[in-house]
C-alpha positions as CSV (number, residue, x, y, z in Angstrom):
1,X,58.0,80.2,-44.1
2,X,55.3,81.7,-45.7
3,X,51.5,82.2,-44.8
4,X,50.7,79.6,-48.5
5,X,53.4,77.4,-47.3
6,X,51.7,76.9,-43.9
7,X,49.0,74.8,-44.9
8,X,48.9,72.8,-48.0
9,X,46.1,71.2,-50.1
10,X,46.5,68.5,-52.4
11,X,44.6,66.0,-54.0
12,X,45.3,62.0,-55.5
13,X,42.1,59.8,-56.6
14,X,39.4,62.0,-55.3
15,X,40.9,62.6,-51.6
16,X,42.0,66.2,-50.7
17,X,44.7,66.4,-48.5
18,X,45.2,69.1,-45.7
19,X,49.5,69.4,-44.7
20,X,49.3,71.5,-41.3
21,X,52.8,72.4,-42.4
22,X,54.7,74.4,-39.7
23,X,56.7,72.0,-38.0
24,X,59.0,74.5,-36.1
25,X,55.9,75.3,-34.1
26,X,54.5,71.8,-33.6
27,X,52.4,72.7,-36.3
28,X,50.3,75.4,-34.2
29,X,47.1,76.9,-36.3
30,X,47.5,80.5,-37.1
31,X,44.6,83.1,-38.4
32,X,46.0,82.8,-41.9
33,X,45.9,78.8,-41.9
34,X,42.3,79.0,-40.5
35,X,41.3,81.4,-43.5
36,X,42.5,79.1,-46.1
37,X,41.5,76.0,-44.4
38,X,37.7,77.3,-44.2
39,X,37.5,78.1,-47.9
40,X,39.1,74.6,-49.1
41,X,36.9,72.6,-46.6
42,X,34.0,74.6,-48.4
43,X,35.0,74.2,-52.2
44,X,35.6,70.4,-51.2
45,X,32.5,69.7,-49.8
46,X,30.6,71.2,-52.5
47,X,32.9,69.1,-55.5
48,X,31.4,66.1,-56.5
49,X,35.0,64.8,-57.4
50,X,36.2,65.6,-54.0
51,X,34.9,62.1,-52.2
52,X,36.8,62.8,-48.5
53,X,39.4,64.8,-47.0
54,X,42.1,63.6,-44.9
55,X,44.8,66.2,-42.4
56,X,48.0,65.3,-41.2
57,X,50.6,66.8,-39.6
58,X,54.3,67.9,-40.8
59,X,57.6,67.0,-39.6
60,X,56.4,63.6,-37.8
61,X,56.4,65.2,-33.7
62,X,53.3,66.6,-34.0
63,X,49.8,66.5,-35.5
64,X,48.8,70.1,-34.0
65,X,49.7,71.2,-30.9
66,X,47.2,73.9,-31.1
67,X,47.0,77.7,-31.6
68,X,49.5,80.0,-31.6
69,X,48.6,80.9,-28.2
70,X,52.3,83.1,-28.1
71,X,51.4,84.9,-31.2
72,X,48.0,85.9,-29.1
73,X,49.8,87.0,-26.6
74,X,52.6,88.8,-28.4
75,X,49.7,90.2,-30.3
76,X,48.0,91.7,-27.3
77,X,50.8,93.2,-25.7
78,X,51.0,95.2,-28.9
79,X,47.3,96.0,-28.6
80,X,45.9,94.2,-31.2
81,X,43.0,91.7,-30.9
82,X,44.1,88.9,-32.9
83,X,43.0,86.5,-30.2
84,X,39.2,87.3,-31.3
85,X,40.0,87.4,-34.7
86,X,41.6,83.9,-34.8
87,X,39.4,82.0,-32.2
88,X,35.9,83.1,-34.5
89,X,37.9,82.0,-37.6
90,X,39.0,79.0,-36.0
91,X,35.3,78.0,-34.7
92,X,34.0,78.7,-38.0
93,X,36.9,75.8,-39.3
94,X,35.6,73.8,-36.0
95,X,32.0,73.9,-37.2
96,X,33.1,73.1,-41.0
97,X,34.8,69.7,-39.8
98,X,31.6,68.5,-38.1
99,X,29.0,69.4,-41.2
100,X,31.2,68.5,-43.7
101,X,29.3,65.5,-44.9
102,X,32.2,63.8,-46.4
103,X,34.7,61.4,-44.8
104,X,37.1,63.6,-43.3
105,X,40.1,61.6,-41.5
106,X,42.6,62.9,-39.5
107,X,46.1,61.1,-38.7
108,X,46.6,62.1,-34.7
109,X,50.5,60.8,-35.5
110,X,52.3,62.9,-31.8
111,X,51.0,65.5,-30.4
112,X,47.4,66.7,-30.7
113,X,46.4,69.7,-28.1
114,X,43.7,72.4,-28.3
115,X,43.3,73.6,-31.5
116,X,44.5,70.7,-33.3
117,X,41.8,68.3,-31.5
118,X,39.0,71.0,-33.3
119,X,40.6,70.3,-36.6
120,X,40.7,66.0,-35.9
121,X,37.7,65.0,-33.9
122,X,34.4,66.7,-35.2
123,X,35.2,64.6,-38.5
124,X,33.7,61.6,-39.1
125,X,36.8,59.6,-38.5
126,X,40.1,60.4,-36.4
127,X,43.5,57.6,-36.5
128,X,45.9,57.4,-33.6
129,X,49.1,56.6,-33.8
130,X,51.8,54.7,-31.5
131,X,52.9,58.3,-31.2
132,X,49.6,60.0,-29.9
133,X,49.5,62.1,-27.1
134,X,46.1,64.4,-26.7
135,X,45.3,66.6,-24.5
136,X,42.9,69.7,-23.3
137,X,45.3,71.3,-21.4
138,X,43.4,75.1,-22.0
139,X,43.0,75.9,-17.8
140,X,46.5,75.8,-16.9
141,X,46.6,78.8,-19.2
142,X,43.6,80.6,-18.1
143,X,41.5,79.7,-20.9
144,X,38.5,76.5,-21.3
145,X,39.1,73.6,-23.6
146,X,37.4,75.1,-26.6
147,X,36.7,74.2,-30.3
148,X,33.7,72.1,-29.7
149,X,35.0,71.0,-25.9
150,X,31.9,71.6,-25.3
151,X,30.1,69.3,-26.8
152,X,32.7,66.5,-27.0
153,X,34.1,66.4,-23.8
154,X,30.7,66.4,-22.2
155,X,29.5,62.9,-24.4
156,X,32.3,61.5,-22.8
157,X,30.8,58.7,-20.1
158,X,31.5,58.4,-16.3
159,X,33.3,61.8,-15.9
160,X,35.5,61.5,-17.9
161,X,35.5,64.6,-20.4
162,X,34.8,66.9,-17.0
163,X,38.5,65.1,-15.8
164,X,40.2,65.7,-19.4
165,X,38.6,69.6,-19.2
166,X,39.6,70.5,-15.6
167,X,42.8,68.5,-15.0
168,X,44.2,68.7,-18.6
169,X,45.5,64.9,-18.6
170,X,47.1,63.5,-21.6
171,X,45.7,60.6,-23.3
172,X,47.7,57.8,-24.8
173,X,46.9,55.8,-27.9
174,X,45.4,53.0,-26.7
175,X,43.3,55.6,-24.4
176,X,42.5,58.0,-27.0
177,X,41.3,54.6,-28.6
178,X,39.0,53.4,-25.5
179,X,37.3,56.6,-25.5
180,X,36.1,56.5,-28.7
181,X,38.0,59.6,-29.9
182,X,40.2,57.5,-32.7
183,X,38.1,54.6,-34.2
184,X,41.8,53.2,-34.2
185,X,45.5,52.7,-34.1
186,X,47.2,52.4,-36.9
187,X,51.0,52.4,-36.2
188,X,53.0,55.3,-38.0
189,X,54.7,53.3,-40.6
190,X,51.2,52.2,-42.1
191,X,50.0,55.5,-42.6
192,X,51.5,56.2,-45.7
193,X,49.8,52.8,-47.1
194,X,46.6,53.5,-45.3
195,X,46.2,57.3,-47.6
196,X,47.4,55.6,-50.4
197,X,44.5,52.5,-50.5
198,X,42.2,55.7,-49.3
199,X,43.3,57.4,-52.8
200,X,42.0,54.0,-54.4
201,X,39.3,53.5,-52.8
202,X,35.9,55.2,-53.6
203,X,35.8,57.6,-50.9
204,X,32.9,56.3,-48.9
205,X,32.1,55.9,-45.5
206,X,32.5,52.3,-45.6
207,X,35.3,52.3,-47.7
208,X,37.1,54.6,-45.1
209,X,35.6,52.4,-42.2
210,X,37.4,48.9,-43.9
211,X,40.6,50.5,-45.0
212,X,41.0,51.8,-41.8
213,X,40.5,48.1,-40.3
214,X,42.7,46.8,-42.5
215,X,46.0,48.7,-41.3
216,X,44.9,49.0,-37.8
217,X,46.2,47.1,-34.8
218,X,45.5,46.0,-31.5
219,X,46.1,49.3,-29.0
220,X,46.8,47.8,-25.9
221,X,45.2,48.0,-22.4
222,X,43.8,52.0,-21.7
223,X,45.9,52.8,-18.9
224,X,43.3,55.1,-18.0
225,X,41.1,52.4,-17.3
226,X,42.5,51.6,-13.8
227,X,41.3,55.0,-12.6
228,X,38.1,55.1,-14.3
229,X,36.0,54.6,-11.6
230,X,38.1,57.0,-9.5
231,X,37.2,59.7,-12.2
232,X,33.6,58.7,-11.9
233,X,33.1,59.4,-8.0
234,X,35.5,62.6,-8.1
235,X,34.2,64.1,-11.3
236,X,30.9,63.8,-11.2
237,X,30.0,66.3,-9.0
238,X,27.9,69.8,-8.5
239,X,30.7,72.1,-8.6
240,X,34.4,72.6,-8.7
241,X,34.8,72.9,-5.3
242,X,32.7,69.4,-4.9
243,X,35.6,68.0,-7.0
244,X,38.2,68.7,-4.6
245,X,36.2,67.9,-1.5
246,X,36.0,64.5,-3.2
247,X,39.6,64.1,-4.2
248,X,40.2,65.4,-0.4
249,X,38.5,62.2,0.8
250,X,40.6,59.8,-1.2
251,X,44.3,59.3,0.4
252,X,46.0,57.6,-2.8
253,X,48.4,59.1,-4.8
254,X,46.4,59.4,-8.3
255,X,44.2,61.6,-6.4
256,X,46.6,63.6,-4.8
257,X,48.3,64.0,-8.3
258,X,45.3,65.6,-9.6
259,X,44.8,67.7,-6.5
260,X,48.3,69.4,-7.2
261,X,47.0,69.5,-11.2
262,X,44.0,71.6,-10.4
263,X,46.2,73.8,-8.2
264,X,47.9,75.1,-10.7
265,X,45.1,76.4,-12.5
266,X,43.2,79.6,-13.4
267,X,40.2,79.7,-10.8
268,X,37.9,81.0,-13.2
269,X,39.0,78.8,-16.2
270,X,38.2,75.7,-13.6
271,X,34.6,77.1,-12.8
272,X,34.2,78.3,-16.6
273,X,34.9,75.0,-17.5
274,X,33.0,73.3,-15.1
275,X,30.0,75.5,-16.1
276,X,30.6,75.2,-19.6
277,X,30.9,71.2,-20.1
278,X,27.7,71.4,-17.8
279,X,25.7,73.4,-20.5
280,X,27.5,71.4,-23.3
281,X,25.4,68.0,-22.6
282,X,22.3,69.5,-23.2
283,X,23.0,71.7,-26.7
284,X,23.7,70.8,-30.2
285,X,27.4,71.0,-31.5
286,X,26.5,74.6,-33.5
287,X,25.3,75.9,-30.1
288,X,28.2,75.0,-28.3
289,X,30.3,76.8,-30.8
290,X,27.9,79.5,-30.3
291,X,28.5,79.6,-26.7
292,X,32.6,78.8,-26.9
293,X,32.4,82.2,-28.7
294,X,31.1,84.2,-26.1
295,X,33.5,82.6,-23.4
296,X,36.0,83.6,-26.4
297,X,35.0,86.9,-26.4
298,X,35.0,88.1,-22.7
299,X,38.3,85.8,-22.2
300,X,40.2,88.1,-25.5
301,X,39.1,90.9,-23.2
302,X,40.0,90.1,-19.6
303,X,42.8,88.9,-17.9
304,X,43.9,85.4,-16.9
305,X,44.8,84.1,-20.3
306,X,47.4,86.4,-21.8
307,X,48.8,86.0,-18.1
308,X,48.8,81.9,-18.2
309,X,50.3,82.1,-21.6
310,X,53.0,84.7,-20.4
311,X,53.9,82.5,-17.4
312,X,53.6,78.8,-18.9
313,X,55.0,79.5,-22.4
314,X,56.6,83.1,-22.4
315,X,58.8,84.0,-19.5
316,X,58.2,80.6,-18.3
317,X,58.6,81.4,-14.7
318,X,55.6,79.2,-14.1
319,X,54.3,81.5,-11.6
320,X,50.7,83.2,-12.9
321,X,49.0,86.0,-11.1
322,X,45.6,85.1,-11.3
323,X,43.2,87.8,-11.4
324,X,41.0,85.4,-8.3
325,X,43.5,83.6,-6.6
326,X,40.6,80.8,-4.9
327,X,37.7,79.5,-6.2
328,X,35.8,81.2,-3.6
329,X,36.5,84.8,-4.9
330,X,34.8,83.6,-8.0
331,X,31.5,84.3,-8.0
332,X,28.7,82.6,-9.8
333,X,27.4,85.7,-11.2
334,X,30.7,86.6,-12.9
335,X,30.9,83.1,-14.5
336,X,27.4,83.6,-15.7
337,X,28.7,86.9,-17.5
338,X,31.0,84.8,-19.9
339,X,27.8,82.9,-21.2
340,X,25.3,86.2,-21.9
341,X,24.4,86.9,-25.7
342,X,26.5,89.2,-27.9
343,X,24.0,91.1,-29.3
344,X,24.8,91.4,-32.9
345,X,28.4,89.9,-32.3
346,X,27.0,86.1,-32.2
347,X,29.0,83.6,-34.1
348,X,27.8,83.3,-37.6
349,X,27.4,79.7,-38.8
350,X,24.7,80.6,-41.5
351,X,27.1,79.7,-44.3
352,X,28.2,76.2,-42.8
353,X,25.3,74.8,-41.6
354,X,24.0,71.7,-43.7
């Protein structure tokens, strides 16, 4: 399949539509998708006939189930440094979504990981499916939940987005839902009715908002709700290793679950994280970007993330040798690295910006 065949725009009635179109790979983002989606978002948003956009998935598994993480690595063995490449193209996409100023709807119909939760839920309204499963699942690989985990993971209440970020849990629909991160549920057989009263309609915000309603059902009971005030005492905490001494002190099985989860992560992607959905609360969405690009940068360069991808998805012996192999040999001066300025290498959102 070709790079133009990848992603495909269309328009009916005023709606431009975005087909992530590579359904073989779960429909994983790619540099060449990000450098078309960037320049469509931008020719939309500045045609007065263009009244939203809407993205959907191919091949009815997956809405996105991220970046090509194994082209990064394949990339890097070789010696190139696609991984910097594609993660500044794909913020600048990430940063896009949010300021787009339009309705921009995404259809979360399967799976939606990583990358493809930048592309859904910085627009102003994202759809779940009966099919929805999202996740963040970036430390088992050595990396941080990035494009704009920053800032929406840390708005989540009680806890909740540092769980999501260190643990990598996967949401339901009804969860996804609960949270806030889908204004709804609209089962899969609707959705082809629900874009084509959105081609109809006249585009708006409210428009969206009631046509939405109308095809939407009931989602169910969250079963993340039973453990939400578990995730409130073990997550809210100082540090990483507070998180564990918490989880320590609880003897039940959901506890011990996530125990073994955090286990099998990078070290320094857990404290990264922790540190980074720290700093996320307090700074605008453009500034987290700004500061997922640094992490970005010093990760393309160092260690733990080609390796995570190389054991998890690769060889798949599921056995990564971490560059610290506690959380104790990570120091807080080496995190602290990962969030200094790049002097004249800062991500530029000049041209994206409202």
């Amino acid at each position: 399949m070709s790079d133009d065949t990848e992603i495909v725009f269309s328009g009916t009635g005023g709606v431009g539509r975005i087909l992530l179109n590579r359904p073989q790979a779960l429909n994983a983002l790619t540099l060449p998708m990000c450098a078309r989606l960037l320049p469509q978002l931008k020719a939309w948003r500045n045609d007065p006939a263009v009244k939203a956009a809407l993205i959907a998935g191919a091949g009815g598994k997956a809405f996105c189930a991220g970046g090509d993480v194994i082209g990064l690595y394949k990339d890097h063995v070789a010696g190139g440094d696609l991984a910097e490449r594609f993660w500044r193209e794909e913020y600048r996409c990430n940063a896009l979504i949010k300021h787009f100023g339009k309705p921009y709807v995404a259809l979360l119909d399967g799976i939606v990981m990583g990358g493809g939760v930048g592309v859904s839920v910085h627009g102003s309204h994202c759809v779940a499916t009966e099919k929805t499963m999202l996740a963040m699942p970036e430390t088992a690989i050595g990396l941080f939940p990035d494009v704009g985990g920053s800032y929406f993971l840390s708005r989540l209440p009680d806890g909740v987005g540092m769980f999501l970020g260190l643990t990598g849990q996967r949401l339901g629909p009804s969860d996804v839902v609960a949270l806030g991160i889908a204004q709804a549920l609209v089962p899969q057989a609707r959705l082809a009715a629900l874009e084509a009263a959105l081609a109809e309609s006249g585009g708006t915000f409210d428009d969206v908002d009631r046509i939405i309603a109308a095809h939407a059902e009931a989602p169910g009971t969250s079963p993340l709700s039973e453990h939400r005030a578990a995730i409130k005492q073990h997550f809210n905490c100082n540090s990483v290793e507070e998180v564990f001494r918490s989880l320590e002190t609880d003897a039940g099985p959901w506890a011990a679950t996530q125990r073994d989860a955090l286990k099998k992560c990078s070290p320094t992607a857990l404290k990264l994280t922790f540190a980074q959905i720290t700093r996320g609360r307090s700074l605008s969405f453009d500034d987290c970007m700004r500061q997922e690009w640094r992490m970005a940068k010093r990760i393309a360069r160092g260690h733990d993330f080609f390796e995570g991808v190389r054991a998890r998805l690769v060889d798949k012996d599921h056995a990564p040798r971490w560059q610290h192999l506690s959380l104790a040999a990570v120091s807080p001066t080496e995190i602290e690295t990962y969030f200094a300025p790049l002097p004249g290498d800062e991500l530029d959102l000049s041209d994206i910006a409202n």
